[in-house]
C-alpha positions as CSV (number, residue, x, y, z in Angstrom):
1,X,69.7,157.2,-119.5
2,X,72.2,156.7,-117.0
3,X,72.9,153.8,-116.1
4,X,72.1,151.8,-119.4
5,X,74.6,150.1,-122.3
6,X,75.3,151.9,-125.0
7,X,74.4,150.5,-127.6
8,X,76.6,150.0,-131.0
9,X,74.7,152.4,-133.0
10,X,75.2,155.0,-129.9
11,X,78.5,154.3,-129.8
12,X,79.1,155.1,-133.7
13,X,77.6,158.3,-133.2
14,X,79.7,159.3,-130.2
15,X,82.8,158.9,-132.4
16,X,80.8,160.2,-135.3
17,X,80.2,163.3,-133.3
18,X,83.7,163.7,-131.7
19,X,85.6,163.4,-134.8
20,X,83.5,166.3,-136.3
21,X,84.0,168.4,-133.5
22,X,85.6,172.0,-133.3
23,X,89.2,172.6,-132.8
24,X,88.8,174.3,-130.2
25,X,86.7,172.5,-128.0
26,X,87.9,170.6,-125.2
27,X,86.7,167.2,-124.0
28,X,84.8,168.8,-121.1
29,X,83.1,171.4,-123.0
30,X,82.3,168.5,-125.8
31,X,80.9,166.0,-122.9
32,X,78.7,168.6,-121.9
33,X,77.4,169.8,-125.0
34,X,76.9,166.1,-126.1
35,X,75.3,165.4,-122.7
36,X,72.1,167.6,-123.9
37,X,71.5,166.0,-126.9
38,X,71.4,162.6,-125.8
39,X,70.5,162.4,-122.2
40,X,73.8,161.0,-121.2
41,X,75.7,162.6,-118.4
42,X,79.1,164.2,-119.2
43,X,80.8,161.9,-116.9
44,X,80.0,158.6,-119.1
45,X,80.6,160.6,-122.1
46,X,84.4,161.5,-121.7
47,X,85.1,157.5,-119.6
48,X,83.5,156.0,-123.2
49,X,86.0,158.6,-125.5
50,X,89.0,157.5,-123.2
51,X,87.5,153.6,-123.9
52,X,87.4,154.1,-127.1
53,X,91.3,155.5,-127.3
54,X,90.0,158.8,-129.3
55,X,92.6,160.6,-127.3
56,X,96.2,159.9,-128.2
57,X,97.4,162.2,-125.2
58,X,95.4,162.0,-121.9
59,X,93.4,164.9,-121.3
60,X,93.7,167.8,-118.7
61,X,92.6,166.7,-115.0
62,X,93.0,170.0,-114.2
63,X,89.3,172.2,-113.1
64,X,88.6,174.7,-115.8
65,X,87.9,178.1,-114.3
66,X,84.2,178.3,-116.1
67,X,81.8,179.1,-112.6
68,X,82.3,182.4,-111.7
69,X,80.2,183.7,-108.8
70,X,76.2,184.9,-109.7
71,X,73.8,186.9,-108.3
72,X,70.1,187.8,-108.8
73,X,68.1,190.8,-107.8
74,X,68.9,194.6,-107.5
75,X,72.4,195.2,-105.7
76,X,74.8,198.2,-105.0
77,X,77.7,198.1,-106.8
78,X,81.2,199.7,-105.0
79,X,84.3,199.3,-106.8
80,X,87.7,200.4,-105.4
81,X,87.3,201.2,-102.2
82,X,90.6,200.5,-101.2
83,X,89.4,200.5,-97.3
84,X,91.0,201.8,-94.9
85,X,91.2,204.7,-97.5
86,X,87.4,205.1,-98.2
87,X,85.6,208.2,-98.9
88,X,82.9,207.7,-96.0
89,X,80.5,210.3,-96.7
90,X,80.1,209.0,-100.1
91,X,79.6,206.0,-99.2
92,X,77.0,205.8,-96.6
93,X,75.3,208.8,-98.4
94,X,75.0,205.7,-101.4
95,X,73.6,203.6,-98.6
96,X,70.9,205.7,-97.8
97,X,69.5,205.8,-101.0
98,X,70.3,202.0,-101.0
99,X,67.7,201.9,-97.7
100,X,65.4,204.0,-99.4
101,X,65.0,201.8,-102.5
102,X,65.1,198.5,-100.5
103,X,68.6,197.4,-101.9
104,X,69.5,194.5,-100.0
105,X,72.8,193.3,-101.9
106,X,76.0,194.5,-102.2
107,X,78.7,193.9,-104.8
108,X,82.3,195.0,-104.1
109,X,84.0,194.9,-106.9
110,X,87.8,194.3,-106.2
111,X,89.9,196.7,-104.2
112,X,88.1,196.8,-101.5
113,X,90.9,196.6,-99.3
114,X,94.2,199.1,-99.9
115,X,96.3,197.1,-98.1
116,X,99.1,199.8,-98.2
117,X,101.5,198.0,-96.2
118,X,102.0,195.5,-98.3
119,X,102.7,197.1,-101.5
120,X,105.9,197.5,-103.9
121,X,105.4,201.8,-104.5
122,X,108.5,204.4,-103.7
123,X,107.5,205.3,-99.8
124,X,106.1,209.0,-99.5
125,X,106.6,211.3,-96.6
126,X,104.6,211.2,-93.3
127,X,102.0,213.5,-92.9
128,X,102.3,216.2,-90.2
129,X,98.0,216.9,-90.0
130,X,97.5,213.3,-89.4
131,X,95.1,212.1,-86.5
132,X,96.7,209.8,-84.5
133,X,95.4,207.6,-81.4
134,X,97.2,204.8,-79.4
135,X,95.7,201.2,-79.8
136,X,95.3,200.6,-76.3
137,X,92.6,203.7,-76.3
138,X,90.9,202.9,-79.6
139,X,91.1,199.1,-78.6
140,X,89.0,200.5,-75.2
141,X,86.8,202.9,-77.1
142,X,85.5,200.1,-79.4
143,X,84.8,197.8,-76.5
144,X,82.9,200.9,-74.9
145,X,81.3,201.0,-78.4
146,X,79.7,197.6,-78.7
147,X,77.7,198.6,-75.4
148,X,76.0,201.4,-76.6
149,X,72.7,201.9,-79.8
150,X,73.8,201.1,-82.9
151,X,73.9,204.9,-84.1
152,X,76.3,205.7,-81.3
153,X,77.9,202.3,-81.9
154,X,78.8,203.2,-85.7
155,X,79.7,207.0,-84.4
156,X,82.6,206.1,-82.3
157,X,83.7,202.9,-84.6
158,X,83.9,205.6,-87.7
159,X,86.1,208.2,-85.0
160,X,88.5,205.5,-84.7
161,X,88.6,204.4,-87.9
162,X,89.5,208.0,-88.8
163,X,91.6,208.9,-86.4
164,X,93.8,205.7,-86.1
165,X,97.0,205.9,-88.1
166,X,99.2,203.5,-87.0
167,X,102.2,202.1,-89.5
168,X,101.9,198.5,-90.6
169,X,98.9,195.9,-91.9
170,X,97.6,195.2,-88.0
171,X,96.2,199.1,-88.1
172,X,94.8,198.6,-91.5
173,X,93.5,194.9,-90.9
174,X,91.7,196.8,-87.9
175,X,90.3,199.8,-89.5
176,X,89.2,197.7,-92.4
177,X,86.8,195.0,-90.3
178,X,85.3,198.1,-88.8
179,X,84.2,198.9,-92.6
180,X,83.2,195.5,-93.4
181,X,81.1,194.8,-90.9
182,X,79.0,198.0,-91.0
183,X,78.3,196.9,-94.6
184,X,77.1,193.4,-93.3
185,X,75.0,195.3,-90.8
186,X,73.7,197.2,-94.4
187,X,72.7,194.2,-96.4
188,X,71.9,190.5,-96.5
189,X,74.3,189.5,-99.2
190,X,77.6,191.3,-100.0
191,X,79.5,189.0,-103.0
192,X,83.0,190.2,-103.2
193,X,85.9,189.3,-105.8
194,X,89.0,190.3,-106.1
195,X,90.6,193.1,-107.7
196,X,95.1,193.8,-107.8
197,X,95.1,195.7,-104.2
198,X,93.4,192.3,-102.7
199,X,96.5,190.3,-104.8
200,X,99.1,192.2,-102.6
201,X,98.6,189.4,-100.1
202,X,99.2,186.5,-102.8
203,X,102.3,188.7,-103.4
204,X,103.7,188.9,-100.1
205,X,103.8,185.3,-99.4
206,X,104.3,183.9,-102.7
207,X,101.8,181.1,-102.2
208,X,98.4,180.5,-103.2
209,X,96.1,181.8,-100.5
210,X,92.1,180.9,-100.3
211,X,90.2,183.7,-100.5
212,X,88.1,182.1,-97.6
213,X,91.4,182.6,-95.2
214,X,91.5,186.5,-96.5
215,X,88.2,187.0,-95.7
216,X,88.2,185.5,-92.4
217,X,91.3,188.0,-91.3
218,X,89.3,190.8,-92.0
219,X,86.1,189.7,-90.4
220,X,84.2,188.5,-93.8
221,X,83.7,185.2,-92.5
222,X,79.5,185.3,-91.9
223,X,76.9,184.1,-93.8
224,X,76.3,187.2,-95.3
225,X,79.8,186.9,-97.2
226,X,80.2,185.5,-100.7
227,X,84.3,186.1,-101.0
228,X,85.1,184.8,-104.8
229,X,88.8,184.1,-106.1
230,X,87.5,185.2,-109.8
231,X,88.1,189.2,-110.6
232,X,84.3,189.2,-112.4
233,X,80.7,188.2,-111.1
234,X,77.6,188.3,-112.4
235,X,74.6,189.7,-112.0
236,X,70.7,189.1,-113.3
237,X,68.5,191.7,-112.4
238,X,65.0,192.3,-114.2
239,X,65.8,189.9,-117.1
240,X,69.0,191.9,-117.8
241,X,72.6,190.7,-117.8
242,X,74.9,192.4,-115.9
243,X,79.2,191.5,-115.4
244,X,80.6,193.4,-112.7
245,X,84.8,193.8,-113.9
246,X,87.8,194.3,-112.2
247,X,89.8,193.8,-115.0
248,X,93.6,193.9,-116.3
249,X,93.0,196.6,-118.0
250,X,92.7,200.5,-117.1
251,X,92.5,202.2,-120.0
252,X,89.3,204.6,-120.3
253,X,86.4,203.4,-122.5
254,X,87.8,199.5,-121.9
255,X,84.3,198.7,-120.8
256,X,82.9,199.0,-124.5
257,X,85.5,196.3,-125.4
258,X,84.7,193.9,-122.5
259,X,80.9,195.0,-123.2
260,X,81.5,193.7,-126.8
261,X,83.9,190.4,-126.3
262,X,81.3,189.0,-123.7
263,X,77.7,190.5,-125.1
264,X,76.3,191.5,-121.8
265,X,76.1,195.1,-119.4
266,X,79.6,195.9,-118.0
267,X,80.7,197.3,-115.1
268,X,84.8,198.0,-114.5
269,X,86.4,199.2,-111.6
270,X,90.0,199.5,-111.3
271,X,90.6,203.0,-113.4
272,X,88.8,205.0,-111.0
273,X,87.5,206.9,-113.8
274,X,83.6,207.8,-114.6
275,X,82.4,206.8,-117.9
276,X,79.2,205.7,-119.0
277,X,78.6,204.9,-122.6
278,X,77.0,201.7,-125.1
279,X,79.2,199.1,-126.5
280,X,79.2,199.8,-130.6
281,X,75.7,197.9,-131.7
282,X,74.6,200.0,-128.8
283,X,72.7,196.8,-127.6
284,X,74.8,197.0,-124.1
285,X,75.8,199.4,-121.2
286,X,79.4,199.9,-120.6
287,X,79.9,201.5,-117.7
288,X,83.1,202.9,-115.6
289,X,81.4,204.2,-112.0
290,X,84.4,205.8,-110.6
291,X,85.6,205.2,-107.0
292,X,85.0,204.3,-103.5
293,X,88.3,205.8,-102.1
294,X,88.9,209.4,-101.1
295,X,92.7,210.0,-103.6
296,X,93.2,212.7,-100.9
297,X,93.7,210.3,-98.5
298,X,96.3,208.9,-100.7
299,X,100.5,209.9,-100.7
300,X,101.1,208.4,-104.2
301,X,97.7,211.2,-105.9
302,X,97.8,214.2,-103.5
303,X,101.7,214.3,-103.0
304,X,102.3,214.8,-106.4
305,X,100.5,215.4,-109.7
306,X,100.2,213.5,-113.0
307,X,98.4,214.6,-116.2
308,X,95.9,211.3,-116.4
309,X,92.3,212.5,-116.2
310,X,90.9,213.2,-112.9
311,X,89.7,210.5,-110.9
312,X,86.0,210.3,-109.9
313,X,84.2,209.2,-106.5
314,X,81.0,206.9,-107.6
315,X,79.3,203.6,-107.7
316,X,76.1,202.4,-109.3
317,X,72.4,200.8,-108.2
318,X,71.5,198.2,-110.6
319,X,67.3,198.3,-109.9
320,X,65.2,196.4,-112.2
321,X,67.9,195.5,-114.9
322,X,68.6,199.6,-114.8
323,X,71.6,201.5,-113.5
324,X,71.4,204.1,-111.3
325,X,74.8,206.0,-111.5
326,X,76.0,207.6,-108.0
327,X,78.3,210.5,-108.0
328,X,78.9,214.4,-107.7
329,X,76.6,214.5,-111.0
330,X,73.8,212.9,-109.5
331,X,70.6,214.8,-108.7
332,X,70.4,213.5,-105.3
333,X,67.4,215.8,-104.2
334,X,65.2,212.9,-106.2
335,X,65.9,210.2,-103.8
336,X,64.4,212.1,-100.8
């Protein structure tokens, strides 16, 4: 009907409709909602409201944070990462399964990055076993790299990666699009949001950032990428609804709650704990997958203990609406 008068009797119900409206709602969300009923686009609802003076204060012109980022299908799901800290033989022993089940998406689920060098915890003391090779030759061995099969390509690349320990965010911006683009070699869609470690940046230069310019410094600027500023995404796989979480929160069992509050499947990263369980009706999954970082890797867990559960290494295939946890408890003799 766009396009057309409204007519008196239209106009009647339009006030009718906003005067009876919830307290709660917002013009935006009313416009829309209205818009279904009546064929009328949200647009020409709210400009005939604001004719009509209904509103005695002008309303928000500010973009309402209501589209986070979707996918559909089957996809891997990594949480906490914290590259350049990874636990690399977990990891690409999850992406052979991932090639053997055809899983051609790839969810990270904030933290992928560590970014170390940027954050705010008491420095610990250097390492006397670590593996440490000059830029210059990494710089020449990776250049050596890009002429040689992929398999040897990705053997040398992972030798640097590992052995390169240089102080400051140019070794771990380095080590990091290494990582980032053997998962694009992986898989035709990686969607990642954003998760505290990825804020560090925000942090450091007290601005807001896109998350397009992030992704571009450590190489996630092709096709492939989906790089989201929200710290949730979703995903629909076989008819089921599925909300990947990197949440405020870290308490254990928080999944149930967010499983609960948004009546869908849950996913949470950022506790690095494993815990799978049903939100109370027992209708929904909540699920806690554990890690993609190796904590011996890392000053702040190895250097000195706490009495907090034990972390745990995982992730988690969603196939056919179905998770498929990944961890030390996995049988993984059935996926040969």
């Amino acid at each position: 009907m766009s396009g057309i008068f409204w007519t008196t009797e239209e106009l009647s119900e339009l006030r009718t409709a906003w005067l009876n409206r919830r307290a709660d709602i917002s013009a935006r969300e009313f416009a829309a909602e209205y818009a279904i009923r009546t064929q009328r686009t949200p647009v020409s609802i709210r400009m005939k409201l604001s004719y009509m003076h209904e509103y005695k204060i002008p309303s928000s012109n500010r973009t309402p944070w209501t589209n986070p980022p979707t996918m559909d299908g089957d996809a891997f799901v990594l949480l906490d990462a914290q590259i350049p800290f990874h636990h690399a033989e977990f990891i690409n022993k999850c992406l052979s399964v991932c090639e053997k089940f055809g899983i051609r998406q790839m969810i990270l689920g904030g933290d992928a990055l560590d970014v170390n060098a940027l954050n705010q915890f008491t420095p610990n003391f250097e390492n006397d076993d670590k593996r440490v090779i000059d830029t210059q030759t990494a710089s020449a061995l990776l250049s050596i790299a890009e002429s040689l099969p992929s398999e040897k390509r990705e053997e040398i690349q992972s030798l640097v990666a590992n052995s390169e320990r240089e102080d400051g965010i140019g070794a771990e911006i380095k080590e990091s699009r290494i990582v980032l683009k053997s998962f694009e070699r992986s898989f035709d869609r990686i969607l990642w949001i954003m998760g505290n470690h990825e804020q560090r940046v925000l942090k450091l230069l007290q601005k807001v950032l896109p998350v397009e310019s992030l992704a571009a410094v450590f190489g996630a600027d092709t096709p492939k990428w989906q790089v989201s500023p929200y710290y949730y995404c979703d995903l629909n796989s076989g008819g089921e609804a599925w909300r990947i979480e990197h949440p405020i929160n870290t308490g254990k069992g928080s999944s149930k709650k967010l499983a609960s509050k948004f009546t869908c499947n849950i996913i949470m990263g950022h506790n690095h704990h494993f815990n799978i369980t049903t939100d109370p009706s027992g209708k929904y999954y909540a699920i806690e997958p554990g890690m993609g970082m190796d904590e011996s890797l890392m000053a702040y867990a190895s250097q000195r203990h706490n009495a907090a559960d034990t972390h745990v290494t995982g992730a988690v295939i969603i196939r056919n609406g179905k998770p498929i946890p990944l961890n030390k408890f996995t049988d993984w003799d059935l996926f040969k």
